[in-house]
C-alpha positions in Angstrom: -100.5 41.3 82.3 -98.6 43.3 84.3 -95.2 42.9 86.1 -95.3 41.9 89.8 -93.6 43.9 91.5 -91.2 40.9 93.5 -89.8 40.8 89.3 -87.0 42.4 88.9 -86.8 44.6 86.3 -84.6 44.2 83.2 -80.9 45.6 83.4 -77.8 45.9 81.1 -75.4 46.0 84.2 -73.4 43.1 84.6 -74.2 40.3 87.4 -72.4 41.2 90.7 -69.3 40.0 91.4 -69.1 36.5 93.8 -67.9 37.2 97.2 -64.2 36.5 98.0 -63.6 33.6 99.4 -60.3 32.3 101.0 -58.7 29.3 99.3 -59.1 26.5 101.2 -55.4 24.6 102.9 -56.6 22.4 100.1 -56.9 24.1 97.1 -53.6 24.3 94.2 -51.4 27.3 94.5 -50.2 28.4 90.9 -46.6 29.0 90.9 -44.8 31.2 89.1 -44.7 31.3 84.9 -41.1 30.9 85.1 -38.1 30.2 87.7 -34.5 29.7 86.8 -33.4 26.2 86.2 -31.0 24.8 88.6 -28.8 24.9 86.0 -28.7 28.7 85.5 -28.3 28.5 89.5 -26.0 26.6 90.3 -23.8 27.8 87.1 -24.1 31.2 88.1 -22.6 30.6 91.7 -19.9 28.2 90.2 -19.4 31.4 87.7 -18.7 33.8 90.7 -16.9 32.0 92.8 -14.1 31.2 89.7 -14.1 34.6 88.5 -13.2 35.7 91.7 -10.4 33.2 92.6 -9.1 34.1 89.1 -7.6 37.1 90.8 -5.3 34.9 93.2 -3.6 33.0 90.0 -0.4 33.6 89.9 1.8 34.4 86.6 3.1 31.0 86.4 2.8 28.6 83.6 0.4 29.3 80.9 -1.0 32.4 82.9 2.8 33.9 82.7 2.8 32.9 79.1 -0.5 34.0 78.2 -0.1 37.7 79.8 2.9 38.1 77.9 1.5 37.5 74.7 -0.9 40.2 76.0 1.8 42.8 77.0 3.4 42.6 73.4 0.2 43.0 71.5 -0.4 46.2 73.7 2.7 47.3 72.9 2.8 47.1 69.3 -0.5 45.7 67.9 0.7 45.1 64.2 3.9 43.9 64.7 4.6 42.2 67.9 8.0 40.8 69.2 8.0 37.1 70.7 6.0 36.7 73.9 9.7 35.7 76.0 12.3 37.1 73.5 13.0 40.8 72.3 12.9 39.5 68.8 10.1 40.4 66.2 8.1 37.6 65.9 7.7 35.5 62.9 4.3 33.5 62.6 4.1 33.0 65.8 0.7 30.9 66.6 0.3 32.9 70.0 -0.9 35.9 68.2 -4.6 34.5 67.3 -8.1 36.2 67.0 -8.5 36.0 70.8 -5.1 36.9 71.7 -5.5 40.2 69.0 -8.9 40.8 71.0 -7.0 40.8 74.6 -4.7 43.3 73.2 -7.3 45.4 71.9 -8.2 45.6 74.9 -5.0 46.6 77.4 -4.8 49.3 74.8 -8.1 50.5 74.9 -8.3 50.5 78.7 -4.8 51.1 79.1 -4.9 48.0 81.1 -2.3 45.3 82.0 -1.7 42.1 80.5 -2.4 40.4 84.0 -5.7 42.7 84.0 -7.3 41.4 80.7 -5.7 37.9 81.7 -8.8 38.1 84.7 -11.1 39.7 82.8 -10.8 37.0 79.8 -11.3 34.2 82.8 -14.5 35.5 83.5 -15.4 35.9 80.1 -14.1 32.5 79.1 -15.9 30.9 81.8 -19.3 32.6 80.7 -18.9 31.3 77.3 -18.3 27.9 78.6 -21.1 27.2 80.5 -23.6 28.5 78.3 -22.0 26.3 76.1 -23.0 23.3 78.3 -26.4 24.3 78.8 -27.5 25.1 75.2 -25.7 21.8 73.7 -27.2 20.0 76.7 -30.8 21.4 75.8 -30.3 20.1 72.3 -29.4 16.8 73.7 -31.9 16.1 76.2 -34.7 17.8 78.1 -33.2 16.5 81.8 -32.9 20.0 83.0 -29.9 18.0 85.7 -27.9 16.6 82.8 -25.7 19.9 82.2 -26.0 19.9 86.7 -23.7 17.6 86.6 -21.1 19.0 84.0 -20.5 21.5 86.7 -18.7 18.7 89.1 -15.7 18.3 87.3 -15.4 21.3 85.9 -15.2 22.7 89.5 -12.7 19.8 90.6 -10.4 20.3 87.4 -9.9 24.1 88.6 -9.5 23.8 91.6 -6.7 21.2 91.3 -4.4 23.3 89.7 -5.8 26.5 88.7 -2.2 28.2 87.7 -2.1 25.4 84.8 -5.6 26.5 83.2 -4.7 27.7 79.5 -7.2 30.4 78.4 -6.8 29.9 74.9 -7.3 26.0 74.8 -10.6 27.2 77.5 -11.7 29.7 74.8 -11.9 27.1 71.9 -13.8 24.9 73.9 -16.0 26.9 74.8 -16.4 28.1 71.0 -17.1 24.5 70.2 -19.6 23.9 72.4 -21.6 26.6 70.8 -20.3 25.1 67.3 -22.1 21.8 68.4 -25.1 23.8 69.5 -25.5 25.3 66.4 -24.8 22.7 63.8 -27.2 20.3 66.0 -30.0 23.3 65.5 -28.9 24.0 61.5 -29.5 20.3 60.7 -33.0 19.5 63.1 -36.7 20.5 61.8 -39.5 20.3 63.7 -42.0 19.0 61.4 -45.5 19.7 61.2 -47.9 17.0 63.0 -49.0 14.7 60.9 -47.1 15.7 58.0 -45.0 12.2 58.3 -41.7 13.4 57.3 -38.6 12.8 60.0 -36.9 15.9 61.7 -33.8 17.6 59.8 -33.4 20.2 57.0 -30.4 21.2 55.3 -28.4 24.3 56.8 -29.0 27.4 56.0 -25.9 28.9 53.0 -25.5 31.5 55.8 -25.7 29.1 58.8 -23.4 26.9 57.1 -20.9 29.5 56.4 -21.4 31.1 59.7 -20.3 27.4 61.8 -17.5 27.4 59.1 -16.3 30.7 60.5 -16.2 29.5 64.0 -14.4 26.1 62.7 -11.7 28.8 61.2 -11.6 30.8 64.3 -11.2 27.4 66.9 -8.4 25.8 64.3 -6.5 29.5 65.0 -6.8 29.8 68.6 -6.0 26.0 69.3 -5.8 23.6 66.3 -6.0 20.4 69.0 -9.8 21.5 69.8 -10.3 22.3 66.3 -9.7 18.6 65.7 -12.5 17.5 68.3 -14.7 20.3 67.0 -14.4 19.0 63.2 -15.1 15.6 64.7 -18.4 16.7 66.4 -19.8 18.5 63.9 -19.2 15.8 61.7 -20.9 13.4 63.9 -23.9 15.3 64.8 -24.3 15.9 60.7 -24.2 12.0 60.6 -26.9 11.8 63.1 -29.2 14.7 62.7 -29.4 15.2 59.4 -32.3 13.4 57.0 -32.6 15.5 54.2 -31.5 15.0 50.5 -27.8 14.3 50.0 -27.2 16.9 47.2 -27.9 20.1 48.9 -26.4 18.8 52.4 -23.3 18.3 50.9 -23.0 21.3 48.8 -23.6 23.2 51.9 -21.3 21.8 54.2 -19.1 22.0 51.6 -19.0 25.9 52.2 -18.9 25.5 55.6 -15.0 23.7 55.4 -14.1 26.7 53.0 -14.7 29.4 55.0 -13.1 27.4 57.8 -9.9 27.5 56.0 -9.8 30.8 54.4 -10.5 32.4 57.8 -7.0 30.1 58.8 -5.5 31.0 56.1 -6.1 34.7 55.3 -5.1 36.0 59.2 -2.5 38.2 59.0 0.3 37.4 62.0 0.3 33.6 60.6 -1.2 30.6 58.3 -3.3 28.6 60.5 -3.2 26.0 58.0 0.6 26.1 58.1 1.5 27.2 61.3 2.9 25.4 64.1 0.7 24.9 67.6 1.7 27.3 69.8 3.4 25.9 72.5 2.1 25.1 75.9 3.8 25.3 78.7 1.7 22.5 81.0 4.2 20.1 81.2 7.0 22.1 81.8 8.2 22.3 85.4 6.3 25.1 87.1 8.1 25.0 91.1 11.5 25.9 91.8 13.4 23.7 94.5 15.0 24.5 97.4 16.4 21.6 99.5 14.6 19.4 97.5 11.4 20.3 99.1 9.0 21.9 96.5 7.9 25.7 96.9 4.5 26.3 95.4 2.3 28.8 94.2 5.9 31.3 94.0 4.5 34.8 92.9 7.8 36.6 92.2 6.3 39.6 93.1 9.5 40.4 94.8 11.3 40.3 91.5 8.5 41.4 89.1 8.3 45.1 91.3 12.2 46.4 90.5 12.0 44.6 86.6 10.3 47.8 84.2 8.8 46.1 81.4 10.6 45.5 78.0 13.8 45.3 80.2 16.3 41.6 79.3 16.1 39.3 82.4 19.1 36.3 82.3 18.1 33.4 84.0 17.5 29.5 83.1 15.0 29.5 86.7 11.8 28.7 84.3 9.1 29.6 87.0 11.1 32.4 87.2 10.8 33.1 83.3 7.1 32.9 83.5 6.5 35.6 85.9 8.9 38.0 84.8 7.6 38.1 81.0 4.2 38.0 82.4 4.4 41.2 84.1 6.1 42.8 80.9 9.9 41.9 80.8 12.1 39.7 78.4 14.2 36.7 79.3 17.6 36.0 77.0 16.6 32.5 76.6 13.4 31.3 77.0 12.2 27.8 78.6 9.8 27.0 76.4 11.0 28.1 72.5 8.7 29.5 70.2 8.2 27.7 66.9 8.4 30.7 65.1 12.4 31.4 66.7 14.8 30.5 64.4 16.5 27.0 66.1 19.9 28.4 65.9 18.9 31.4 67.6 17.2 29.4 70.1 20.6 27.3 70.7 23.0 30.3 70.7 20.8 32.5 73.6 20.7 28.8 75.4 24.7 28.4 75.3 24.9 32.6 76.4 22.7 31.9 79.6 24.8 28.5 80.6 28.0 30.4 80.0 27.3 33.5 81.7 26.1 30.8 84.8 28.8 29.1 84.6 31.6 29.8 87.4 34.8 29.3 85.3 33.2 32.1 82.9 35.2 35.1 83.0 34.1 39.0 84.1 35.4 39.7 80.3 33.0 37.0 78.8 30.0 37.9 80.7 30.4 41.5 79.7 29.9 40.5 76.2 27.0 38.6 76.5 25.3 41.4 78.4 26.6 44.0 76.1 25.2 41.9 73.0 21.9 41.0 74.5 21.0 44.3 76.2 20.7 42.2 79.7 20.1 44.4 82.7 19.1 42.0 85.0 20.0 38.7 86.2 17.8 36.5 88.6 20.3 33.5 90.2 19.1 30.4 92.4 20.6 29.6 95.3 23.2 27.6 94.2 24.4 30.1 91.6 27.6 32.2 92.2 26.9 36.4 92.0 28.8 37.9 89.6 31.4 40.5 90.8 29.5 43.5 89.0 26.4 42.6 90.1 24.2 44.5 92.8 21.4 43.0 94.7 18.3 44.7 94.6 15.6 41.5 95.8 15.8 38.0 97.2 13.7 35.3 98.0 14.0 33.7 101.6 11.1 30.8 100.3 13.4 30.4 97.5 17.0 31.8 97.9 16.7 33.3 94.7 18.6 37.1 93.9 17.7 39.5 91.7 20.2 41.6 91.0 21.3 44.7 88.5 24.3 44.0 85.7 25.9 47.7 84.4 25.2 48.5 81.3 27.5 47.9 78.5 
């Protein structure tokens, strides 16, 4: 029987498209695959804005303290002199992994200790809040919980943000990530249905890996390395359901490559050594008329002082600035561990002497003669020593700078 002719005939093509049609007010919009979590927003602006106001610390306090450290290393990288006092130093605990890293890098770029003092801020900060995020990810799924992490750590700043120690920053930062990862190391997803309860025992190389880190946070700061021992410890405790035997045998590797990366690093024992010490409660303003004078640059100072040069003065905000930017004080305000004590005593009596009004011209010409001083930076209530020519003053402060001949 033949075909009518209203048949179509028979084709391979495919079926026409349908027309376009415009989505009703209705109809569900997709949205994006993927948008940054407020999180990664908000932490990005709180990242800026501190990076940039790291610029308008002044050296003061740890800052002063911490750029000094930086200054020697660049000087001589193998074997520095104390961050304050133009004395080789002797397992001092400010030369640590981070601190060698800093001064890799004012020699590589031929940069300033204040320089790599901003740059590390940055870098510090970065390290902190992805920190945050990823231990707060293995916490919860609340994409707001780490959200509000970001309060404080904006307040604490901005309180006093000349006090901030980048060292004690650095290791908590490292121990956030530490957390991270031993929360990771010790939690399996199993396989649905399989009815066995999350956790695994760590990797031999994870486990040696977070020992590392334990090493490197006990050398920069050994108070955070406390808290970060503590944490892994608990989150082990909490996370972990897997047999005893290999748990323990691995974890056990992890606490000896903690302390053989403590206690093989060169510039000091980190299982030996005493804490570096911080300079956070010491008094950071100078007073004039017993009102307080903040946020003191000594900038005025700091731009006649060449670096490596012996500054005599017991003004400790003073002290602070002027080894930050490269110079040495005769006796420093906060002593090193690593200084013998007597040392530490005898430079102490030398500044108080040369100070002292009933001192005479005779007596202060050995002390500067013995110590190499070339400078002296008096308060306002200190008498100027006949010899002595003024170069800078302070009129926030009534503070002189002035230049000793040298003997």
């Amino acid at each position: 029987m033949p075909l009518s002719s209203a048949t179509p005939a028979p084709s391979d093509a495919p079926p026409p498209a349908p027309p376009h049609r415009a989505a009703d007010d209705d109809e569900l919009v997709v949205a994006p695959r993927w948008l940054p979590s407020p999180y990664v927003l908000l932490g990005g602006l709180l990242w800026a804005v501190l990076s940039a106001a790291a610029w308008q610390v002044p050296m003061c306090c740890e800052a002063g303290l911490d750029a000094a450290v930086v200054e020697r290393l660049r000087s001589n990288l193998l074997h520095p002199s104390f961050p304050m006092t133009d004395l080789p130093a002797v397992a001092s605990a400010h030369y640590s992994p981070y601190a060698v890293a800093q001064g890799l890098t004012a020699r590589a770029g031929g940069l300033s200790g204040q320089f790599v003092l901003v740059l590390s801020a940055a870098v510090n900060l970065a390290l902190l809040l992805t920190g945050i995020g990823r231990l707060a990810r293995l916490l919860t799924p609340n994409r707001w919980v780490p959200v509000l992490a970001l309060i404080p750590l904006a307040l604490i700043h901005w309180a006093d943000p000349g006090r901030w120690s980048a060292p004690s920053t650095f290791a908590v930062a490292v121990t956030l990530h530490l957390w991270a990862w031993t929360g990771s190391a010790v939690t399996r997803v199993p396989r649905p249905g399989s009815g066995r309860p999350p956790g695994r025992a760590p990797r031999w190389a994870e486990a040696a890996g977070i020992g590392v880190l334990l090493g490197l946070v006990l050398l920069v700061h050994p108070p955070s390395a406390l808290g970060a021992a503590l944490g892994v410890v608990a989150l082990i405790a909490v996370r972990q359901r897997t047999r005893i035997r290999p748990t323990v045998r691995r974890w056990a590797v992890a606490g000896l490559c903690a302390a053989a990366v403590a206690a093989v690093w060169p510039y000091y024992n980190g299982l030996t050594a005493q804490p570096a010490p911080s300079s956070a409660g010491a008094t950071s303003r100078p007073e004039t008329g017993g009102a307080p004078v903040t946020g003191e640059p000594y900038t005025w100072a700091t731009a006649h002082v060449p670096p490596g040069e012996v500054v005599l003065t017991d003004s400790r905000p003073a002290m602070y600035a002027l080894v930050g930017h490269g110079a040495y004080v005769l006796a420093d305000g906060l002593p090193d561990a690593g200084l013998a004590a007597a040392e530490r005593r005898e430079r102490s009596r030398a500044v108080a002497a040369y100070l002292d009004s009933a001192t005479t011209q005779e007596q202060r010409d050995r002390i500067t003669g013995r110590y190499g001083v070339r400078w002296v930076l008096l308060t306002r209530f200190q008498k100027l020593p006949g010899d002595a020519a003024v170069l800078a003053y302070s009129p926030r402060t009534g503070e002189v700078l002035a230049r000793v001949p040298e003997r």
